[in-house]
C-alpha positions in Angstrom: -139.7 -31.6 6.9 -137.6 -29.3 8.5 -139.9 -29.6 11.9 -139.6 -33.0 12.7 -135.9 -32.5 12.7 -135.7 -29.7 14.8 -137.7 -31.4 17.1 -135.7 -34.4 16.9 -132.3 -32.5 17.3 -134.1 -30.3 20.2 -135.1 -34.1 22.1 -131.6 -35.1 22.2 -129.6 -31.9 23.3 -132.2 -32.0 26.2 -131.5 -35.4 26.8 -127.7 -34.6 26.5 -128.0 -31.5 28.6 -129.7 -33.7 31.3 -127.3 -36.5 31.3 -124.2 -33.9 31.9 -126.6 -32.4 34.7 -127.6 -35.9 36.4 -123.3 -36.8 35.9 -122.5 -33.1 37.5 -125.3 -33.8 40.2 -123.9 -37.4 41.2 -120.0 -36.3 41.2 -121.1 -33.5 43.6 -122.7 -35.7 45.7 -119.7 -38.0 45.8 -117.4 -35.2 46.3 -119.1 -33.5 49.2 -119.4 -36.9 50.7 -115.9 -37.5 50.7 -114.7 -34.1 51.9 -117.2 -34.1 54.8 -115.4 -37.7 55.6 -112.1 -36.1 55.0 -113.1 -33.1 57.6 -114.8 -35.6 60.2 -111.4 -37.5 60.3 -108.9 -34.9 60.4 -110.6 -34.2 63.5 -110.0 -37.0 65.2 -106.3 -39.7 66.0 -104.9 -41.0 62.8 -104.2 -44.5 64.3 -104.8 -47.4 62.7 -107.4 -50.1 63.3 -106.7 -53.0 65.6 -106.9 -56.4 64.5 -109.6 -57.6 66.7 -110.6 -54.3 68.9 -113.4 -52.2 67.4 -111.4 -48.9 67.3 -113.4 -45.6 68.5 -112.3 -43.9 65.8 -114.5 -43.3 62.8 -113.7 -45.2 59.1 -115.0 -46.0 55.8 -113.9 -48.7 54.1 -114.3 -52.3 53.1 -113.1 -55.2 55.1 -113.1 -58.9 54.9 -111.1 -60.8 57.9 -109.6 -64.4 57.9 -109.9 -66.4 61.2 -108.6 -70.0 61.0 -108.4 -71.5 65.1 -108.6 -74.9 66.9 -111.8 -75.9 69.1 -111.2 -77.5 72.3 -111.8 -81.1 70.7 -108.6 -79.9 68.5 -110.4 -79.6 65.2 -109.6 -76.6 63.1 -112.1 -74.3 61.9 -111.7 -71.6 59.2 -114.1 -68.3 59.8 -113.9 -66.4 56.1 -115.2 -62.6 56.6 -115.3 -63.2 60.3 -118.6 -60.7 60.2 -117.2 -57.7 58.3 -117.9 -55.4 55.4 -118.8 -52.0 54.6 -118.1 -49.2 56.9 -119.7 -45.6 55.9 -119.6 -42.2 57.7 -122.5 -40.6 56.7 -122.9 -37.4 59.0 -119.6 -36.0 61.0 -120.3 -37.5 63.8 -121.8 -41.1 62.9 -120.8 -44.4 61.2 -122.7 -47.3 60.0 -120.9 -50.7 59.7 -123.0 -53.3 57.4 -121.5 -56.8 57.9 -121.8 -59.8 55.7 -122.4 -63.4 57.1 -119.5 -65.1 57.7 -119.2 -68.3 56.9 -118.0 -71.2 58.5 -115.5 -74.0 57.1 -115.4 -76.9 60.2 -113.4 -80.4 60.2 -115.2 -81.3 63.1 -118.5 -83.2 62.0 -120.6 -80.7 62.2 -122.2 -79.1 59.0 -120.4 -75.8 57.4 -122.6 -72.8 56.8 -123.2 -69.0 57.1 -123.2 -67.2 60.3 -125.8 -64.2 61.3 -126.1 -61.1 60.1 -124.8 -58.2 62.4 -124.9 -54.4 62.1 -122.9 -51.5 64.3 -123.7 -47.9 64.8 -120.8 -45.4 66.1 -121.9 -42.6 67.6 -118.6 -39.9 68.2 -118.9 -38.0 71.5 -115.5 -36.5 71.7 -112.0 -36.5 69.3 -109.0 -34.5 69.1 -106.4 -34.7 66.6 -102.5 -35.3 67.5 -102.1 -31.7 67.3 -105.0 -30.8 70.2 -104.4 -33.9 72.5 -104.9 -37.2 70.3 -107.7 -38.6 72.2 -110.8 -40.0 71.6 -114.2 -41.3 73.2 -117.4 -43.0 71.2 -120.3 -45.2 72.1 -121.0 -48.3 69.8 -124.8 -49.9 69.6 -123.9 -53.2 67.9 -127.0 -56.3 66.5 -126.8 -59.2 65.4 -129.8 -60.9 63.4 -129.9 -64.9 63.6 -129.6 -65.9 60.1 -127.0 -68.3 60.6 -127.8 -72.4 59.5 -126.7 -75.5 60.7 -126.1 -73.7 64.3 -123.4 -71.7 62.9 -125.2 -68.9 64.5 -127.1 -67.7 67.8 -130.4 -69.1 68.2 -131.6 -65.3 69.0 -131.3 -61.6 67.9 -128.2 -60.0 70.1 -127.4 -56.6 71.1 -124.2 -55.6 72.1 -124.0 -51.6 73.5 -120.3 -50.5 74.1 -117.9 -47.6 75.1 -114.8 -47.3 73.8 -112.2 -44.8 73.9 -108.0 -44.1 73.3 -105.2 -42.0 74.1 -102.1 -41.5 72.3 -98.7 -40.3 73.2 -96.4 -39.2 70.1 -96.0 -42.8 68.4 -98.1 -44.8 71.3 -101.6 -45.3 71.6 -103.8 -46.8 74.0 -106.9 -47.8 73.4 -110.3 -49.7 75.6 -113.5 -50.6 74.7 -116.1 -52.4 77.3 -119.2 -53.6 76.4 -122.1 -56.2 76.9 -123.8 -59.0 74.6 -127.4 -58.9 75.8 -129.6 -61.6 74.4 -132.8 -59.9 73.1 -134.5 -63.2 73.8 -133.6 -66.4 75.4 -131.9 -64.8 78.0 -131.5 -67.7 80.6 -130.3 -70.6 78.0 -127.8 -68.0 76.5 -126.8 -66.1 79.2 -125.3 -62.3 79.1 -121.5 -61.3 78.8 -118.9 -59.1 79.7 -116.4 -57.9 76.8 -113.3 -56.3 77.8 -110.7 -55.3 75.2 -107.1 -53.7 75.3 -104.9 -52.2 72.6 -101.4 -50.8 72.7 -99.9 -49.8 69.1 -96.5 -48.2 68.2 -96.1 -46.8 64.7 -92.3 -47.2 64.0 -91.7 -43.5 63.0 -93.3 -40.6 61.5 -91.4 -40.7 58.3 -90.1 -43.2 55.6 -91.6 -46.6 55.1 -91.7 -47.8 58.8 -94.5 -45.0 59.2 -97.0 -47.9 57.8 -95.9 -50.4 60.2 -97.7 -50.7 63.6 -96.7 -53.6 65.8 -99.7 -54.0 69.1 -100.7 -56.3 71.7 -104.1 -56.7 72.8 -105.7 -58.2 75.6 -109.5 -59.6 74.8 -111.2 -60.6 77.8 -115.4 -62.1 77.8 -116.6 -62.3 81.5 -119.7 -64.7 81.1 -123.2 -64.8 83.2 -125.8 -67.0 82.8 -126.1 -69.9 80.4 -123.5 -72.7 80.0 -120.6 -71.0 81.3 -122.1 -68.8 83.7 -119.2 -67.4 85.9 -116.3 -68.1 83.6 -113.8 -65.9 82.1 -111.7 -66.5 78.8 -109.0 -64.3 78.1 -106.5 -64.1 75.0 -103.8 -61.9 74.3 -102.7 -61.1 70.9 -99.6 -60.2 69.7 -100.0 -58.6 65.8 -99.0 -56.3 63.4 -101.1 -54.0 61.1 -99.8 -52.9 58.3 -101.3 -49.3 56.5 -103.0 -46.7 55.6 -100.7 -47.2 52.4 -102.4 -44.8 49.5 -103.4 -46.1 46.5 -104.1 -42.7 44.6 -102.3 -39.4 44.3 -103.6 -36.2 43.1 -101.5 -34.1 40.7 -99.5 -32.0 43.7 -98.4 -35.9 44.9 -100.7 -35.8 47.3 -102.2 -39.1 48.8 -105.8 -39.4 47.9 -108.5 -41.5 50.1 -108.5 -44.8 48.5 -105.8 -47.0 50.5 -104.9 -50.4 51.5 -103.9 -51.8 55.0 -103.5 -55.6 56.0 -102.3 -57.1 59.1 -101.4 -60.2 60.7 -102.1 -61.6 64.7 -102.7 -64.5 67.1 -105.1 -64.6 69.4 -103.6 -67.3 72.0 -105.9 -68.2 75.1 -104.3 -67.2 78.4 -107.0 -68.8 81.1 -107.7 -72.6 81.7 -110.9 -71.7 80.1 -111.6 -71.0 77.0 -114.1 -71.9 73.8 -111.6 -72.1 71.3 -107.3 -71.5 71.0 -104.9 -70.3 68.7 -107.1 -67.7 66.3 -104.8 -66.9 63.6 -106.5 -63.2 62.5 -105.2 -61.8 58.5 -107.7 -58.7 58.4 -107.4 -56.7 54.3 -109.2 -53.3 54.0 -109.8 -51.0 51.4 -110.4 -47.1 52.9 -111.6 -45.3 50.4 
């Protein structure tokens, strides 16, 4: 009788021993994850991200974004997500950006409904900390899949290549990204476009509670060939104010940990005769972690 029990007692320490191992296997994986994350952004400006500019530096986080703006009939529209979602770096130089649908709330006639899928690859060429210049340059390969109904999306799969880079100065920061939307088909009844955006961000000190403040302007610019509004140019500028990285964690030193929060505030207001839409009030919440 005695054999059967050994057995038995021998069956669960393994199982035991190999649930502590799988558990020790999956927080090391987690943990050298997060320290190469920690490494591949110490390297790099500590800015924070813009409310509608793509920054050039590399996160991780989740992010949902709140558009609500007027079309040029005067109907309001509200964008929920606004094409955002998980950002990962998963190799020192790289980050993926998975975006969920957004979806689309109009008072305009026209049916409500999800928007397309879209996807973004970073691909770091150069970055230098505050302390060894506080600059940065990266190239962005952006898509965009059309699963959007009731022509809340493109008709077409889009692909949107980009260079962006930034410069800061104590407290200041520049940043500038250009790029181009490039229909993958449908070329002619879409047309191509020009996207031209400008950042400049002051933190409020170094120090103290102001340190999570940072007040910007941008300047978003399209230039448009081809389809509809072939030769046009839109242009908003957008006063706003981002709010972060305010930690969330502390280790037992005191020391803030990765998981944060940061939330901002903007309005994107049209500054040429033409433009698609006016007044885009932007709330952006993110979780770094």
């Amino acid at each position: 009788m005695r054999f059967p029990t050994l057995v038995l007692s021998a069956t669960v320490s393994l199982a035991a021993c190999g649930s502590s191992s799988l558990k020790a296997q999956n927080q090391s994986f987690i943990a050298h994850w997060q320290s190469r994350v920690t490494a591949t952004q110490s390297a790099q400006p500590h800015w924070v991200t813009p409310l509608v500019t793509v920054t050039p530096r590399l996160e991780q986080e989740f992010r949902t974004d709140f558009l609500h703006y007027y079309n040029n009939s005067d109907r309001h529209i509200w964008n929920y997500g606004n094409g955002k979602g998980l950002e990962l770096i998963p190799e020192r130089h790289t980050e993926l950006l998975f975006n969920l649908p957004p979806f689309l709330d109009r008072s305009n006639g026209q049916q409500d409904g999800f928007g397309d899928v879209s996807f973004l690859l970073k691909e770091r060429i150069f970055a230098r900390n505050e302390e060894h210049g506080d600059a940065i340059v990266t190239a962005f390969l952006g898509a965009s899949v059309p699963t959007g109904k009731n022509a809340n999306g493109s008709c077409c799969a889009v692909v949107t290549p980009t260079l962006a880079m930034g410069k800061g100065w104590g407290n200041f920061d520049v940043t500038s990204t250009a790029g181009g939307s490039l229909p993958v088909t449908n070329t002619k009844g879409l047309g191509q476009s020009v996207i031209w955006n400008n950042v400049a961000q002051y933190r409020l000190a170094k120090t103290g509670v102001a340190r999570f403040f940072w007040p910007e302007l941008e300047a978003n610019t399209t230039f448009f060939k081809g389809g509809s509004n072939d030769g046009k140019t839109q242009s908003f500028a957008t006063p706003g104010l981002v709010v972060g990285r305010i930690p969330l964690t502390h280790d037992s030193s005191g020391k803030p940990g990765r998981l944060g929060l940061t939330f901002g505030a903007g309005e994107e207001i049209a500054m040429t005769h033409f433009h698609t839409a006016n007044h885009y009030t932007v709330l952006t919440f993110r979780i770094p972690f």
